[in-house]
N, C-alpha and C positions, 0 to 999 in steps of 0.2 A: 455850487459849480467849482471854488477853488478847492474845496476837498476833495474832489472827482478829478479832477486836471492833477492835484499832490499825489492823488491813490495811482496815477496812470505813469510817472516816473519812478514808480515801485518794481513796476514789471522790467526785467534782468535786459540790460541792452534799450530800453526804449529811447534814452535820452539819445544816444548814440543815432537811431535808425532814426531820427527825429532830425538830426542835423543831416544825416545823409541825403534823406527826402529831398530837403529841401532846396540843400543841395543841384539834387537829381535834375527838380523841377525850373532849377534857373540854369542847367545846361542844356536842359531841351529849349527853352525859353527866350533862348536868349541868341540862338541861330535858325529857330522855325520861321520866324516873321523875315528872314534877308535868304532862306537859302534857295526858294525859287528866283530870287530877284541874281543871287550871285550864277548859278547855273544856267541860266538861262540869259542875262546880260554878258555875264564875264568871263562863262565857260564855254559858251557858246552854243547850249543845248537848244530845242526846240521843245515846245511845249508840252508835245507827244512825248519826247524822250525822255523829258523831267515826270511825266506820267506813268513811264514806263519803267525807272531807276526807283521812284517811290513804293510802285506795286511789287515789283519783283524782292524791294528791301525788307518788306508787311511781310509777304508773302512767308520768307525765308525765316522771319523771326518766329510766326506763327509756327513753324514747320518745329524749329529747334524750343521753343517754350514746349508743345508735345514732347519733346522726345527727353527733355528736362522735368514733368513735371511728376509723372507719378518715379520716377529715379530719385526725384532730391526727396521721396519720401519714405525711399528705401536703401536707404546709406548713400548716397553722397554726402558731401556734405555739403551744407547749402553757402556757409565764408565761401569754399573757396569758389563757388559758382558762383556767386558775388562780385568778388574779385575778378575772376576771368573776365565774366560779364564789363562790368565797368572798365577795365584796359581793353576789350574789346570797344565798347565807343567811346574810348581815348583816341584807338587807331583807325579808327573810321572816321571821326571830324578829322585827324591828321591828312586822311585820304585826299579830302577834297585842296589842299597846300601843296602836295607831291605830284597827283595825278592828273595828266591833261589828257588823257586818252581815254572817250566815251565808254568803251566795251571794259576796258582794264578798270575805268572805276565803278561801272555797274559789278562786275565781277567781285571786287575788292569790297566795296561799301556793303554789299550783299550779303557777302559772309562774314565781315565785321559784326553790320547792326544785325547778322541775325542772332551771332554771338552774344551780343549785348541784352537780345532780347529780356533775357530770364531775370535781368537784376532787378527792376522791380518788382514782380512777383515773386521772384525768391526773396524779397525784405519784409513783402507784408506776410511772407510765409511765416517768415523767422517769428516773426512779429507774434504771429497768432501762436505759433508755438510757446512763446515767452508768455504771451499772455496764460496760455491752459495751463503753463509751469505754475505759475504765480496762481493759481488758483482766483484771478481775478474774474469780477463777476460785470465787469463793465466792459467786456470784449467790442461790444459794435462803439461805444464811444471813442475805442482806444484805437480803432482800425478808421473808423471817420475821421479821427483826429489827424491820423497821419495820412489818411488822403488829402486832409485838407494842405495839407504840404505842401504837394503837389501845384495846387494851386494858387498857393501864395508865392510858390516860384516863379509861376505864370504872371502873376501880376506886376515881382520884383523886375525878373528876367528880361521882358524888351525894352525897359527902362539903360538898363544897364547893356544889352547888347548895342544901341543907339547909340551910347558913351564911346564903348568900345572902338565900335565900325567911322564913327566920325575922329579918333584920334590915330585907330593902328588901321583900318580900313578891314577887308575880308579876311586877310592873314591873321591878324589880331585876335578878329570875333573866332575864327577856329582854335586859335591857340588857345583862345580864353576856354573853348570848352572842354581842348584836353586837357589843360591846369584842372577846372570842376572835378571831371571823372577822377583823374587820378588822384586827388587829395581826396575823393569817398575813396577810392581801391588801397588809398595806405592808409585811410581812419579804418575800416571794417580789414583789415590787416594788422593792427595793431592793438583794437581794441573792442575788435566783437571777438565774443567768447565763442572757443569749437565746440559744436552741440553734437556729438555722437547719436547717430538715430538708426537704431534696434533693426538691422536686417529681415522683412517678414517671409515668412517661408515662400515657396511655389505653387503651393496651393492654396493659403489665404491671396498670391497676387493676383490669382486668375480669378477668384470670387470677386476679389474688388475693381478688378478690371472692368469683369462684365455687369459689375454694381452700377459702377459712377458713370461707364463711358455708353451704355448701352441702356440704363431706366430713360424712361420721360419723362420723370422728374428733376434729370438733370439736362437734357437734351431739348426739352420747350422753352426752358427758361433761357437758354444757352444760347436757343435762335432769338427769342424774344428778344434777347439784349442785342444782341446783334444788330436787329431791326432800330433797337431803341438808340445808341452809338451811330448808327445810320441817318437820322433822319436828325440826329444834334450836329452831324457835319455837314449835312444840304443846310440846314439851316444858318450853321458858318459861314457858307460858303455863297447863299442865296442871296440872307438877308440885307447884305450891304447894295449887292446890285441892285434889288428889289426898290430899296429907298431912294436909291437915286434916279434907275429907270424910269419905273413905276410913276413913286411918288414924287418926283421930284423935290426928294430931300437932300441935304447939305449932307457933306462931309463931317460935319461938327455933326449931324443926325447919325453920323453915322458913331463917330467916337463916344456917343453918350451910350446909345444901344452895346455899344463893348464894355463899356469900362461900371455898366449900372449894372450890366449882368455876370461883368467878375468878380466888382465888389462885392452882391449879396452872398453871392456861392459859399464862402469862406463861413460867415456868422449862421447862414440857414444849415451847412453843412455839420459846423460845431452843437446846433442846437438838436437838430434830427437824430445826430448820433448820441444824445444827452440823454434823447427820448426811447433809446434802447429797450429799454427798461420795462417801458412801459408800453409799446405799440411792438408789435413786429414788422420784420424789417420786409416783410412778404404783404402783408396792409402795407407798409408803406411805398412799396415797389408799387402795387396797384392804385395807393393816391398818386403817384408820382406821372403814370399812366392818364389816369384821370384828369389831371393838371397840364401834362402836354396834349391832351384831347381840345381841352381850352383855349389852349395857346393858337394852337395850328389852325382853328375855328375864327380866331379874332383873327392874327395875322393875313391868311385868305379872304377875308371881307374887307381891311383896314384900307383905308382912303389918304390917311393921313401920317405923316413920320410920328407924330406924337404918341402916334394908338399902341403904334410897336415900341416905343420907347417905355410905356406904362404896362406894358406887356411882360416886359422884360422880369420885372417881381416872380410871375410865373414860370420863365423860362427857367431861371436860376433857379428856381425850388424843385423844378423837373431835373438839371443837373445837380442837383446836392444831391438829391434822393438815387441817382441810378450809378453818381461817382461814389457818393461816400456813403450807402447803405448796401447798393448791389454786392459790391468786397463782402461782406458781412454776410448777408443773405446765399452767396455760392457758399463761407464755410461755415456755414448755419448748415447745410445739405450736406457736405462732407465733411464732420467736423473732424474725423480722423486721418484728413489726408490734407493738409493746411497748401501745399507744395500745389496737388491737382486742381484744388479746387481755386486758387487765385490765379491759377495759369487759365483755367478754361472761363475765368472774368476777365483779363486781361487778352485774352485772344480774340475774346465776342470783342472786347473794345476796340482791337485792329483790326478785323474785318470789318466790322462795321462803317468805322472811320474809313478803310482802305473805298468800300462798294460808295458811302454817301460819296465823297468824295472824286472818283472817276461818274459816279452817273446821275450825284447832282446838277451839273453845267449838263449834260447831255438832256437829260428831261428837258431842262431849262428852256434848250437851245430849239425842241422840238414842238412844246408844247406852252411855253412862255414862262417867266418866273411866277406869276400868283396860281398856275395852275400846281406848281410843286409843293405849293405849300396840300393842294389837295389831296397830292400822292402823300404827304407826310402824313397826312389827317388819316387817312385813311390804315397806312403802318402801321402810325400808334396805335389804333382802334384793333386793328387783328392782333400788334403784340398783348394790350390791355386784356383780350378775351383768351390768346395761350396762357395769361400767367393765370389770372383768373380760374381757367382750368385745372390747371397744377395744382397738385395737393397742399394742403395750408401746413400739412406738420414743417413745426422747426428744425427739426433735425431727424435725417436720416438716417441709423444706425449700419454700421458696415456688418453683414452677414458675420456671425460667429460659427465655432465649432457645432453647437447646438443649432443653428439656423441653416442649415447646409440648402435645403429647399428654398431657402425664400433666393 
């Protein structure tokens, strides 16, 4: 394992997109847990309206990750989208310190974070490109590893936003996140290297156009994750009610079922992505399947806080597998368009999150919380039998000159 971790700071910029990451992950991290509370106590929003500045913000970034992703694979260049991106959600945590006017900061934050959208998928783009430079043969190791980044920001992140907010109060925890952004937007300014990427003609873009955006090879998995992002936000978003409603469990029941299933994410994620090698990451999408089939089975019958807390082992091998192999598994299907193919894993991940999210409480509210868990069971179960469907090749080759028909 340590010669696989030495071999992965061989690939050109990795160390760098490594500290970025993580970076990343303790700016989002570190204002997710307080910015309903600040919006809605101190700005004065309403619930709806906090509903409605988050969907319209998803919405927008979605919009601009499309119209960035098959571009950064035909000359842009992806630093300085990077860059823009990242001063982009400099100036959008800025927003929420300047702006007291609802409409002017939906407006404003909108087309800020949607700008921002592309930076991390343009990093794991870079990434994967570094990596096929380097002729490296541990690619899903090396793209799990740097999601696990992500989540170890997660874990750093509300520790230190807590610090923050209890010494400088909301103005502070904003500032602190435009300090984060901008110290990535002047590291990958100073010291990620400009990768010049090969213009391709007009008629290879239209074949890959209607390769990537229009097979069902990449359009079931596409929804599938969708569904699968979806039903890990109800479950966010459910399971604490759940415990307390339901089961009348504690608070502390509550914080163990968090902090048992962020901890394993990180070590199952490192290990999964070890196992490259040796499983495919499309088996693995489908144990991963298989293992949230489980989960959502116990949680629906569960009587007791414990059940879900013992559960949790499960949950987190279902998020390692669809955070840190899914990445993998989209540029395993495109491997010649690194740009397209993490933008349309990273969009199922906002949509998904965006839908769990507005119509997890709604199910909730109509049908009870343990019945949610049945709508999940059942998601998981139609995404388990799209992917299932999907063809098992590793990789999908982009039509050539010779191939014009296919």
């Amino acid at each position: 394992m340590y010669t696989r971790l030495k071999n992965l700071f061989s690939i050109k910029g990795y160390i760098l997109l490594v500290i970025c990451l993580l970076l990343v992950g303790i700016g989002i991290s570190i204002t997710s847990p307080y910015l309903p509370l600040y919006l809605t106590e101190e700005f004065g929003m309403s619930v709806g309206a906090f509903g409605v500045l988050m969907a319209v913000s998803s919405i927008s970034g979605v919009v601009v990750n499309l119209l960035i992703a098959k571009r950064s694979d035909n000359g842009f260049d992806r630093k300085w989208i990077i860059i823009i991106a990242t001063i982009s959600a400099a100036l959008g945590f800025a927003s929420y310190i300047v702006i007291d006017n609802f409409f002017i900061l939906l407006i404003v934050v909108s087309l800020f974070n949607g700008l921002a959208a592309p930076a991390i998928p343009q990093i794991y783009a870079y990434a994967q490109e570094s990596a096929n430079e380097s002729k490296s043969d541990d690619k899903t190791f090396a793209m799990s590893t740097l999601r696990s980044l992500i989540s170890l920001g997660f874990l750093v992140g509300p520790l230190v936003g807590t610090l923050i907010l209890e010494a400088s109060g909301y103005k502070g925890l904003f500032l602190g996140a435009v300090f984060i952004y901008l110290t990535v937007a002047l590291l990958i300014f100073f010291f990620l290297q400009q990768r010049k990427v090969l213009k391709k003609s007009n008629e290879n873009n239209k074949r890959l156009e209607a390769f990537s955006l229009k097979s069902r090879q990449i359009l079931h998995p596409f929804i599938a994750f969708i569904f699968l992002f979806m039903v890990n936000a109800i479950n966010l978003i459910i399971t604490p009610l759940f415990i307390v409603n339901e089961l009348q469990g504690s608070y502390r029941d509550i914080g163990l079922v968090v902090s048992i299933c962020a901890g394993l994410e990180i070590p199952i994620m490192l290990v999964l992505g070890a196992l490259g090698k040796k499983i495919s990451n499309h088996t693995l999408i489908i144990y991963g399947c298989s293992i949230a089939v489980i989960y959502y089975t116990i949680l629906s019958i569960s009587t007791h806080s414990w059940q879900i807390i013992v559960a949790q082992l499960m949950q987190a091998s279902f998020v390692a597998i669809v955070m840190g192999n899914g990445l993998s598994y989209f540029n395993e299907l495109l491997p010649n368009t690194p740009g397209l193919a993490t933008t349309i894993y990273y969009n199922a991940t906002i949509i998904g999150r965006l839908v769990g999210t507005l119509g997890g409480g709604s199910i909730a509210q109509f049908v009870g919380f343990r019945q949610v868990y049945w709508v999940c069971l059942v998601v998981v179960s139609f995404s388990f039998f799209i992917l299932w469907r999907t063809s098992h090749s590793k990789e999908m080759k982009v039509p050539t000159e010779q191939s014009r028909s296919v």
